[in-house]
GUTIVEX-627092 format. One record per residue (C-alpha): residue number from 1; chain; x, z, y. Coordinates in nm, 3 decimals. Each point is the difference from the previous one (the first is absolute). Last residue first. Layout:
! GUTIVEX-627092
[paba NUM; A; [X; Z; Y]]
...
! end
This chain:
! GUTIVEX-627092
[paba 375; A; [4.043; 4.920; 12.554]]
[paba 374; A; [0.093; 0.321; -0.204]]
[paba 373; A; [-0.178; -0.135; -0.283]]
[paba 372; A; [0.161; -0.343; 0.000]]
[paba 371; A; [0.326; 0.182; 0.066]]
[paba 370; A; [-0.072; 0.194; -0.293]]
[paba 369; A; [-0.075; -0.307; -0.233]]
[paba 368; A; [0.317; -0.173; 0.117]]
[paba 367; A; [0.255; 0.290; -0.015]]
[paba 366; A; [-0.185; 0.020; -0.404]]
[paba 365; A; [0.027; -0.392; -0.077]]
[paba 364; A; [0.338; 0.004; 0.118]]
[paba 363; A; [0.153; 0.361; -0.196]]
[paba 362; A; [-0.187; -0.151; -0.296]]
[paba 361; A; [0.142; -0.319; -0.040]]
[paba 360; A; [0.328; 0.124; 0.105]]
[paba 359; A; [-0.029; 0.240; -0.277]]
[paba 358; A; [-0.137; -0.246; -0.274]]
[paba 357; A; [0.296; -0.244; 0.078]]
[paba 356; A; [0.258; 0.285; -0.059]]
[paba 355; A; [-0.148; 0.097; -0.312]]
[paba 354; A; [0.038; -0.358; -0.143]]
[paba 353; A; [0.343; -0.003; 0.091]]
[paba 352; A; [0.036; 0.317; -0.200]]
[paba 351; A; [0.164; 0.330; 0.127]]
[paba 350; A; [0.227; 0.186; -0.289]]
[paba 349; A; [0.312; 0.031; 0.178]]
[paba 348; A; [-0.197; 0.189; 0.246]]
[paba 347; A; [-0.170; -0.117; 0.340]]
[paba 346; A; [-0.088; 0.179; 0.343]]
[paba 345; A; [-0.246; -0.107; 0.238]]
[paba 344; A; [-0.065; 0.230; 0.291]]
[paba 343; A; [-0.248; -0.052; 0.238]]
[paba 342; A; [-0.019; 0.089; 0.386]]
[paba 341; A; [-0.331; -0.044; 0.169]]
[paba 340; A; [0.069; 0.335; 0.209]]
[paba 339; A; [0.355; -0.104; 0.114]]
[paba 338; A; [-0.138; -0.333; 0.161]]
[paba 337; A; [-0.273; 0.214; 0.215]]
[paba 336; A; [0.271; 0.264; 0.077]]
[paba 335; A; [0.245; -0.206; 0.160]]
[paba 334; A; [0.300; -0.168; -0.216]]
[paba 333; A; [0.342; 0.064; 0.105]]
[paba 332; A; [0.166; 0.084; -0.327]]
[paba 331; A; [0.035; 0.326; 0.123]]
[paba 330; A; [-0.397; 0.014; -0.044]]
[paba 329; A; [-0.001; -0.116; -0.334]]
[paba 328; A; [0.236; 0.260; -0.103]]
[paba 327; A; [-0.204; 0.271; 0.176]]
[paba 326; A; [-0.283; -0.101; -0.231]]
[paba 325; A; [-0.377; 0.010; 0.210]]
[paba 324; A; [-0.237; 0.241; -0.076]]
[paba 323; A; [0.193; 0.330; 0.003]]
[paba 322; A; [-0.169; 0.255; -0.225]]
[paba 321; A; [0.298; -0.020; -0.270]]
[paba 320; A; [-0.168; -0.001; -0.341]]
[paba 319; A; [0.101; -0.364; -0.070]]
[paba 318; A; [0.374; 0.053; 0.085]]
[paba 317; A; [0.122; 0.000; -0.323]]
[paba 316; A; [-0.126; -0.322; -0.062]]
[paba 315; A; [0.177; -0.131; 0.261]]
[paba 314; A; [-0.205; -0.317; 0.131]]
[paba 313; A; [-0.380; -0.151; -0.093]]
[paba 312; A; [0.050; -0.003; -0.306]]
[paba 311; A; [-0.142; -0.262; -0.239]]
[paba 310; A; [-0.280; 0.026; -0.303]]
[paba 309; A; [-0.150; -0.341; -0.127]]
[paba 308; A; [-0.355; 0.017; -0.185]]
[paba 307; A; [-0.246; -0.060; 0.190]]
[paba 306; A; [-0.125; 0.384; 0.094]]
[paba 305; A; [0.421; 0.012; 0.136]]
[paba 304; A; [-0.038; -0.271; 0.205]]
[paba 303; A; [-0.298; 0.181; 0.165]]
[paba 302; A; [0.193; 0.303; 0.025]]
[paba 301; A; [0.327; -0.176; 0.134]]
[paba 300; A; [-0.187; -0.242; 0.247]]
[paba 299; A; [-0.132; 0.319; 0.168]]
[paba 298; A; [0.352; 0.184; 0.026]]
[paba 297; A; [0.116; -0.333; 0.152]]
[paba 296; A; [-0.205; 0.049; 0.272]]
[paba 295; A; [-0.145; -0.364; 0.130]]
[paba 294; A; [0.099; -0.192; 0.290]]
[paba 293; A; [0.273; -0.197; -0.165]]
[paba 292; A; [0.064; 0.132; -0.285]]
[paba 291; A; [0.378; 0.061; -0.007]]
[paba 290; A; [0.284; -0.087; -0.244]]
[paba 289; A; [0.251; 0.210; -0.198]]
[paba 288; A; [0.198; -0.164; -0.319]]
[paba 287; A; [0.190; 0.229; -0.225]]
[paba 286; A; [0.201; -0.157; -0.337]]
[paba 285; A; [0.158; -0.271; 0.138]]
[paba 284; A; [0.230; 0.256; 0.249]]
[paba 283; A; [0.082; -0.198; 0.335]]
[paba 282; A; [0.115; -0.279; 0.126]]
[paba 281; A; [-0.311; -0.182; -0.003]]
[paba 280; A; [-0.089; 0.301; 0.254]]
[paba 279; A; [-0.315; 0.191; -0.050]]
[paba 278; A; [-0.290; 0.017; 0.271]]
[paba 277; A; [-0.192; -0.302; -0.097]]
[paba 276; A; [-0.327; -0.031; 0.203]]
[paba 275; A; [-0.308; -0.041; -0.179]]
[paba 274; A; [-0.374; -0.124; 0.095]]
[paba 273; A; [0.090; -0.355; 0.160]]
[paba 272; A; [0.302; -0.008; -0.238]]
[paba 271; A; [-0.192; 0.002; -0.341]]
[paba 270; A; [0.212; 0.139; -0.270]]
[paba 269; A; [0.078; -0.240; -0.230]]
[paba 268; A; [0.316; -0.105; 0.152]]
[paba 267; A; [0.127; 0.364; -0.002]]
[paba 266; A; [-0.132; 0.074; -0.385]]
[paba 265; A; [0.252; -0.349; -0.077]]
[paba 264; A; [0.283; 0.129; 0.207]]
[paba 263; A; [-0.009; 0.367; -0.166]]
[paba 262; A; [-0.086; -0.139; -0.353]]
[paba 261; A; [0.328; -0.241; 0.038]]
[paba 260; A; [0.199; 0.339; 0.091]]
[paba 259; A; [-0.123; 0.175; -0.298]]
[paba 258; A; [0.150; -0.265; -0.230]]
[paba 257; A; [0.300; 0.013; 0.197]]
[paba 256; A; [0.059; 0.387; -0.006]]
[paba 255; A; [-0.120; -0.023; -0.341]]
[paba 254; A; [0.274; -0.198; -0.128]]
[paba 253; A; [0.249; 0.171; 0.169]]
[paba 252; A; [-0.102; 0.324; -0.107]]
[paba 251; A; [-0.029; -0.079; -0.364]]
[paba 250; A; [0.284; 0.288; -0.083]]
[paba 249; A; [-0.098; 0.235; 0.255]]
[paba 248; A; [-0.325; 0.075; -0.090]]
[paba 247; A; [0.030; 0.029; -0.380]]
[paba 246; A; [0.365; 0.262; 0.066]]
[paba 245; A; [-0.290; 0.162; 0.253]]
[paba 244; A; [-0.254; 0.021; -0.245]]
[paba 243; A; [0.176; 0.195; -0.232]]
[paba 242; A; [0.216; 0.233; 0.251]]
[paba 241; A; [-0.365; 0.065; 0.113]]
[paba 240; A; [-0.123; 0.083; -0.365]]
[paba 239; A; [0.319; 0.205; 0.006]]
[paba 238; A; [-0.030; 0.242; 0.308]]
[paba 237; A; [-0.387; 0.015; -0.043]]
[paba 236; A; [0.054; 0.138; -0.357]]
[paba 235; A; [0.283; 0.205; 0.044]]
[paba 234; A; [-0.161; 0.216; 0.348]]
[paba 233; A; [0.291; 0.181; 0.058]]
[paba 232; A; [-0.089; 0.400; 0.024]]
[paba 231; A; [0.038; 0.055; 0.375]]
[paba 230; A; [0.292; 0.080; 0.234]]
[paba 229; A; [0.144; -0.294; 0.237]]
[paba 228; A; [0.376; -0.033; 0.035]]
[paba 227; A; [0.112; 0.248; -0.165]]
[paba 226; A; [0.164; -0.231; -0.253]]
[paba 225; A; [-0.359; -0.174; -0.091]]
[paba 224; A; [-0.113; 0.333; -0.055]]
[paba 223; A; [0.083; 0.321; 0.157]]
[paba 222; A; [-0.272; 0.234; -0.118]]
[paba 221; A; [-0.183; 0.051; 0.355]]
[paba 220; A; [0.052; -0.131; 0.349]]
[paba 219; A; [-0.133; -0.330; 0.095]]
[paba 218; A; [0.148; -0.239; 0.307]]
[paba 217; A; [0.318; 0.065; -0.136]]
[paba 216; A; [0.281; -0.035; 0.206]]
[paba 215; A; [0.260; -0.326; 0.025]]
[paba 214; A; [0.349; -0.095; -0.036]]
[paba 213; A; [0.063; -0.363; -0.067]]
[paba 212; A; [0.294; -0.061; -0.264]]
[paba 211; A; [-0.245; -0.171; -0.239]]
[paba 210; A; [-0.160; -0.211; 0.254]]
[paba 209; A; [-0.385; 0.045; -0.036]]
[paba 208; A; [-0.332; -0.123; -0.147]]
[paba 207; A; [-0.246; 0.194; 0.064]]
[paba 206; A; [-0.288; -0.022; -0.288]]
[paba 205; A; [-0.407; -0.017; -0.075]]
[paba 204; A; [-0.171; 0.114; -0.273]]
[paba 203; A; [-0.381; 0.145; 0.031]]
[paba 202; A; [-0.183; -0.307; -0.053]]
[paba 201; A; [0.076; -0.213; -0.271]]
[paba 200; A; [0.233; -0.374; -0.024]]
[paba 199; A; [-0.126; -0.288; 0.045]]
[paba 198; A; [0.203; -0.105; 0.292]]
[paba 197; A; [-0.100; 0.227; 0.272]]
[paba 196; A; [-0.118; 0.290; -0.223]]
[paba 195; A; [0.358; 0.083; -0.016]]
[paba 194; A; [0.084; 0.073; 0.358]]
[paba 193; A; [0.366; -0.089; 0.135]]
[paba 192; A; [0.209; 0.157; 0.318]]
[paba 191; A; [0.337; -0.084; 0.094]]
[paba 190; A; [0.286; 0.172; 0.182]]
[paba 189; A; [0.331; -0.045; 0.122]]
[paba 188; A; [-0.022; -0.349; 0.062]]
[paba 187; A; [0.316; -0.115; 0.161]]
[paba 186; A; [0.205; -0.068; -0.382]]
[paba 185; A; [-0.254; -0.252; -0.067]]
[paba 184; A; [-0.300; -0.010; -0.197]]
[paba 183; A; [-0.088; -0.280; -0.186]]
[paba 182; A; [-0.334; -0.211; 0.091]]
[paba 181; A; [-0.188; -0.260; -0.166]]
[paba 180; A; [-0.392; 0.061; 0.087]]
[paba 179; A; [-0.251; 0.157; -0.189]]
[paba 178; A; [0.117; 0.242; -0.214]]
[paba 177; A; [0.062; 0.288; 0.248]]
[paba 176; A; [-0.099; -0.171; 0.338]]
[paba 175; A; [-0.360; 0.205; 0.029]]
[paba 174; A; [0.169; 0.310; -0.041]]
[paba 173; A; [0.390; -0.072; 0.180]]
[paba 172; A; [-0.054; 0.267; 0.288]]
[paba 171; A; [0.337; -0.034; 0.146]]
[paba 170; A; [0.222; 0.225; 0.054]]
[paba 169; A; [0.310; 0.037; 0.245]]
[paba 168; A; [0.249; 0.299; 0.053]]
[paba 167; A; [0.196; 0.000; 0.332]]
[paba 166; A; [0.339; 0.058; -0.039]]
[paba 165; A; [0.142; -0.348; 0.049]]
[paba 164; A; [-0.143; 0.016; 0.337]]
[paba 163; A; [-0.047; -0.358; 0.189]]
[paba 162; A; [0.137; -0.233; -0.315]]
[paba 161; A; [-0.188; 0.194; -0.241]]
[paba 160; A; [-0.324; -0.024; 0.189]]
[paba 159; A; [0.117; -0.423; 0.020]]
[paba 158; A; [0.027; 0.064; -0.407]]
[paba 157; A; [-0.308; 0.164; -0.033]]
[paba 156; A; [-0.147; -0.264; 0.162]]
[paba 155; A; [0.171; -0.299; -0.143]]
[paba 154; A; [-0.096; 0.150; -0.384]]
[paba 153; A; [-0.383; 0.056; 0.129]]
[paba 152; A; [-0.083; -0.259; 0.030]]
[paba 151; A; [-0.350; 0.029; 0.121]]
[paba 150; A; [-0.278; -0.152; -0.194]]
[paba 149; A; [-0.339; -0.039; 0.143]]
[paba 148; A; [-0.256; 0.055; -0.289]]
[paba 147; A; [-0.266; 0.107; 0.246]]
[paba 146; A; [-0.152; 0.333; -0.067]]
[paba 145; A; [0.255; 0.134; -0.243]]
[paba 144; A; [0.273; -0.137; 0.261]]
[paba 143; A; [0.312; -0.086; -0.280]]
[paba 142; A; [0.337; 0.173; 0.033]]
[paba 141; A; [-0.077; 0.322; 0.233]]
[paba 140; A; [0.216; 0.058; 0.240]]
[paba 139; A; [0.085; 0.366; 0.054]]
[paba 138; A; [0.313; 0.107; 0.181]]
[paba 137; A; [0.174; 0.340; -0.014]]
[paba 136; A; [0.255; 0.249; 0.182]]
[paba 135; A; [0.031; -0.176; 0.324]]
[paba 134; A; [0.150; 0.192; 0.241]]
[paba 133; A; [0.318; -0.250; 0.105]]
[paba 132; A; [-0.271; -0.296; 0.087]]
[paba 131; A; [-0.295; -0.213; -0.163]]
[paba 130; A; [-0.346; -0.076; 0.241]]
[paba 129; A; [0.199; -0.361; 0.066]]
[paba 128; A; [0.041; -0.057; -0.338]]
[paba 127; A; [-0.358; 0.034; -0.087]]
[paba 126; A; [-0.102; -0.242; 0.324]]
[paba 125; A; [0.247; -0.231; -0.191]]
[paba 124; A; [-0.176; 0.027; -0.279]]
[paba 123; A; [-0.348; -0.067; 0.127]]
[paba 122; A; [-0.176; 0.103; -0.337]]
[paba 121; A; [-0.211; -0.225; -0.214]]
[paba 120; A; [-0.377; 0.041; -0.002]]
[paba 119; A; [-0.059; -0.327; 0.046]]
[paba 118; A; [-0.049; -0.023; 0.430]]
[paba 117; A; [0.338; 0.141; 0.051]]
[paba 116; A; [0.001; 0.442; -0.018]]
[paba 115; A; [0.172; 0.241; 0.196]]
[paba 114; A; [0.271; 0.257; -0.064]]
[paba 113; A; [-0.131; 0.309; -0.018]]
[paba 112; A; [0.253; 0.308; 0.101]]
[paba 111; A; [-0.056; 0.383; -0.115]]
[paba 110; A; [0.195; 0.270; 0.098]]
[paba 109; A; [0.000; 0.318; -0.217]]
[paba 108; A; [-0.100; 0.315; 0.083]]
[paba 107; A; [-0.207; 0.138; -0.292]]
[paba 106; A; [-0.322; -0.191; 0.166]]
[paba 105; A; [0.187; -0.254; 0.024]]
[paba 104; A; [0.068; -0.011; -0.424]]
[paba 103; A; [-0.350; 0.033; -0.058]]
[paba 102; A; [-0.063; -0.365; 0.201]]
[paba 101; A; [0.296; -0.131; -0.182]]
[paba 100; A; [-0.186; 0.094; -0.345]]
[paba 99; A; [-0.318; -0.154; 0.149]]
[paba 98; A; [0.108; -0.302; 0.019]]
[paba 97; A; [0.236; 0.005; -0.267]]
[paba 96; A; [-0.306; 0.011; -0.241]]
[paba 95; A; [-0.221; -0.160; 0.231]]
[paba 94; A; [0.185; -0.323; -0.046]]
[paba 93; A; [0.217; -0.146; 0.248]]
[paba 92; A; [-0.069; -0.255; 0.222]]
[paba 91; A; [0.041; 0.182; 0.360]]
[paba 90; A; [0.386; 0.044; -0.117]]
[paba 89; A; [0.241; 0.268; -0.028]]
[paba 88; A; [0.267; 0.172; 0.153]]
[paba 87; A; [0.102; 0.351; -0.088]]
[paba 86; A; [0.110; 0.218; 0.310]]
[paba 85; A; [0.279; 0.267; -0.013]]
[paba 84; A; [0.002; 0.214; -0.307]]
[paba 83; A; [-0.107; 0.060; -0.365]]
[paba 82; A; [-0.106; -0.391; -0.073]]
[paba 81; A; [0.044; -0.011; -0.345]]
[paba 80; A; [-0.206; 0.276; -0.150]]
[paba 79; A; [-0.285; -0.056; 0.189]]
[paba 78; A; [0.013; -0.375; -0.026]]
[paba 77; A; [0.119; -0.070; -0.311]]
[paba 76; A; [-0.152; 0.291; -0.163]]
[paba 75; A; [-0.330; -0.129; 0.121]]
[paba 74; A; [0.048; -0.350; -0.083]]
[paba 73; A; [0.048; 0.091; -0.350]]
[paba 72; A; [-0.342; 0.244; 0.007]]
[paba 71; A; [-0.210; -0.276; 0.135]]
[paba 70; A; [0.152; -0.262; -0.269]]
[paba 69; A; [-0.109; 0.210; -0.291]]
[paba 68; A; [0.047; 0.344; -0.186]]
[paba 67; A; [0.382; -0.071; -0.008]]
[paba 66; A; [0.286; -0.062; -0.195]]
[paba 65; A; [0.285; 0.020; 0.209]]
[paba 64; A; [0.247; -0.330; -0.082]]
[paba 63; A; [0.363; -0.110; -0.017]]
[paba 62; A; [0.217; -0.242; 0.210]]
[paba 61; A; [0.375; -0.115; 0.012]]
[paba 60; A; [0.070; -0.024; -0.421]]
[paba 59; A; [-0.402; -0.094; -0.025]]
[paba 58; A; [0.105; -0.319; 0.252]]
[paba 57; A; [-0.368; -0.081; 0.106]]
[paba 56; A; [-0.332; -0.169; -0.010]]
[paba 55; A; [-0.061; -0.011; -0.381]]
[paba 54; A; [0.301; 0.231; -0.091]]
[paba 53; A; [-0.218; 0.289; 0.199]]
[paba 52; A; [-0.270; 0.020; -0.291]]
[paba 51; A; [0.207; -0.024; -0.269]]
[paba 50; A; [0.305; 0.252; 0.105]]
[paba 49; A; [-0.315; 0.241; 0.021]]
[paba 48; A; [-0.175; -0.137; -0.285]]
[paba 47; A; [0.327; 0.110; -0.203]]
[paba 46; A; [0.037; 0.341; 0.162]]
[paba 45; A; [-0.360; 0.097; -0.076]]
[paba 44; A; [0.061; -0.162; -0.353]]
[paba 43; A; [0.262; 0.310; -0.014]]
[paba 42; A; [-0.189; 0.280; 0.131]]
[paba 41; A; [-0.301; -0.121; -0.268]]
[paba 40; A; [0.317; 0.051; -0.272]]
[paba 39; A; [0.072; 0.411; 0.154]]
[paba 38; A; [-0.437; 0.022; -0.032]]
[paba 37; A; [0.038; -0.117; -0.346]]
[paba 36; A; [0.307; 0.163; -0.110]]
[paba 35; A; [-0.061; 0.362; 0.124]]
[paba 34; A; [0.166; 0.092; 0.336]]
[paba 33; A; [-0.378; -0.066; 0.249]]
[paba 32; A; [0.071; -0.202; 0.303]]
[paba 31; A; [-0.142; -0.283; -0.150]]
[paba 30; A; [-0.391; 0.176; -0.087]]
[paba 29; A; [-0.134; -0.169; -0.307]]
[paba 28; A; [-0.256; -0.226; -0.028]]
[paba 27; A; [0.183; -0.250; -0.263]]
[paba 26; A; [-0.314; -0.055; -0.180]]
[paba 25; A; [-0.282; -0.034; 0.167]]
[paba 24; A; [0.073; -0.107; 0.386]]
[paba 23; A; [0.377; -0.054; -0.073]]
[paba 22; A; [-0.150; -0.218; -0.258]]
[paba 21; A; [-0.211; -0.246; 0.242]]
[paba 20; A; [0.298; -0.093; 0.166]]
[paba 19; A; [0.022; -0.385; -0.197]]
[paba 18; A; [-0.399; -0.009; -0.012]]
[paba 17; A; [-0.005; 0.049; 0.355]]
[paba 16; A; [0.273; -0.203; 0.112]]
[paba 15; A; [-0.191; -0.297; -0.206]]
[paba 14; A; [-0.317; 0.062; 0.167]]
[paba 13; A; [0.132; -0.032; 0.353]]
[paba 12; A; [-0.222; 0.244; 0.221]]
[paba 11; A; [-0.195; -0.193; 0.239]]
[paba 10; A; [0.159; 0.001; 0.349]]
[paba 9; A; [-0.033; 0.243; 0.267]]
[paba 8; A; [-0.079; -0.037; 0.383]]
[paba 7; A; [0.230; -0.325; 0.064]]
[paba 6; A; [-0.241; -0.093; -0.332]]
[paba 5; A; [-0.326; -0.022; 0.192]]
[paba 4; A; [-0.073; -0.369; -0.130]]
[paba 3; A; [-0.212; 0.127; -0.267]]
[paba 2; A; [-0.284; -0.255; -0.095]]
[paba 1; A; [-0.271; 0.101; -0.222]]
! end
């Protein structure tokens, strides 16, 4: 079997597991409990804390909120961040923030999209423009999870900056977070990160954040993570992904350009009279998006899938959504036949070259067999 799903979640990395496995048996206690063990859990809480954010960050400027995954980070970004005014987005964000700005008008707040270019990436200066003196919050997220366009997201936040220096500005950072080179600069005032992302497990996710940023909870309850989000800490999770992450980050170069020679070789495979390439060569190695021509892509998936190779087609989180076509794809500019034969390829740092010549194998001889049919 094939997996080239991973922009949906990655295998779990074996060695992170084995490493966290004995805060799962062992070392089980609760943190916020005052006897030794659960006060010493407290205390490697703190350390994969200062871990996790010195990979992408200055840990004496930012910190982290443990969360239960990306979805809940981008949440309390959004609905905790943007408390008045309008919050300006894009049409390329993730359902996550999506649908978090969508709650947020309905509690009065104004929402702006900024449009899309033909990749996925945003129209920055159409951003800009939709910016002014009421802006509590901008969303851009760092890498399209249906595309792999990358925005950059430092020049934005700083041109926000530039226009009202009080305006807050996150970035949903999930499908960036060991993938790409980044730091974040002193303009991004909040980042989310998923776990199961990069080998790590499902259920962990974080929001990265200035230190001297005040913001609400998002959950109410026992004042965890500095009353910042209530819940028991989930050790386990939080360290295997500290684990995999410090693993991610430190070969990142080196898989960034291995993965980008498997993008441009799967590309020229492909056949061109049955596939358009939607993704930029600019963009993220790790997610490539094409169209069957003339074909559902939701077809090509199952019978992909019965040989062997499983792909997306778009947001996995948006799978259960009973719209046909993906909104992204559509700001993109394509029209609904194109945005129905959408694919999505998406690699890990453990894709093969041999793998990726199989898939393109498959993906042409099964858009040629159905067209034959459908002829």
């Amino acid at each position: 079997m094939i997996y080239f799903d991973n922009a949906a979640t990655t295998k779990p990395n074996e060695r992170a597991l084995k490493s966290a496995e004995k805060y799962l048996t062992e070392e089980f206690y609760n943190p916020s409990g005052l006897y030794k063990s659960g006060y010493n859990l407290s205390l490697l809480l703190k350390e994969a804390r200062k871990n996790i954010v010195s990979l992408v960050a200055d840990e004496n400027k930012f910190s982290c909120i443990f969360t239960s995954c990306g979805t809940e980070a981008d949440n309390q970004a959004i609905l905790c961040g943007g408390k008045r005014g309008n919050i300006v987005t894009t049409l390329g964000e993730h359902s996550a923030v999506y649908e978090a700005v969508n709650e947020a008008k309905q509690r009065g707040i104004e929402v702006r999209f900024a449009n899309l270019n033909s990749d996925g990436s945003v129209d920055s200066e159409h951003l800009l423009s939709l910016v002014d003196e009421k802006t509590s919050l901008v969303s851009v997220i760092h890498v399209n999870n249906e595309t792999g366009a990358i925005n950059d997201i430092a020049d934005i936040a700083q041109k926000v900056k530039v226009k009202n220096k009080f305006t807050l500005f996150h970035s949903d950072g999930v499908q960036a977070f060991g993938k790409i080179n980044f730091r974040l600069n002193g303009d991004i005032d909040l980042y989310s990160v998923s776990a199961h992302k990069i080998g790590g497990i499902k259920g962990v996710g974080a929001l990265i954040k200035r230190k001297d940023l005040i913001i609400k909870p998002l959950i109410f309850g026992g004042g965890q993570e500095d009353n910042l989000r209530s819940g028991t800490e989930n050790v386990f999770g939080i360290k295997c992904f500290e684990f995999a992450a410090k693993e991610r980050l430190s070969g990142l170069n080196q898989a960034y350009d291995r993965i980008l020679a498997l993008k441009i070789l799967f590309c020229r495979l492909l056949d061109s009279t049955m596939f358009d390439i939607i993704s930029s060569e600019n963009g993220s190695p790790y997610i490539i998006s094409v169209i069957a021509k003339g074909v559902r892509g939701e077809t090509i998936l199952h019978e992909a899938d019965d040989k062997g190779l499983i792909i997306g087609t778009g947001s996995a989180c948006s799978s259960n959504s009973s719209k046909r076509y993906s909104r992204v794809m559509l700001a993109c500019g394509l029209d609904k036949e194109s945005a129905d034969g959408v694919l999505r390829i998406s690699f890990s740092t453990e894709s093969t070259e041999e793998e990726v010549c199989t898939a393109a194998k498959i993906l042409n001889e099964t858009v040629a067999n159905r067209r034959r049919l459908m002829a």
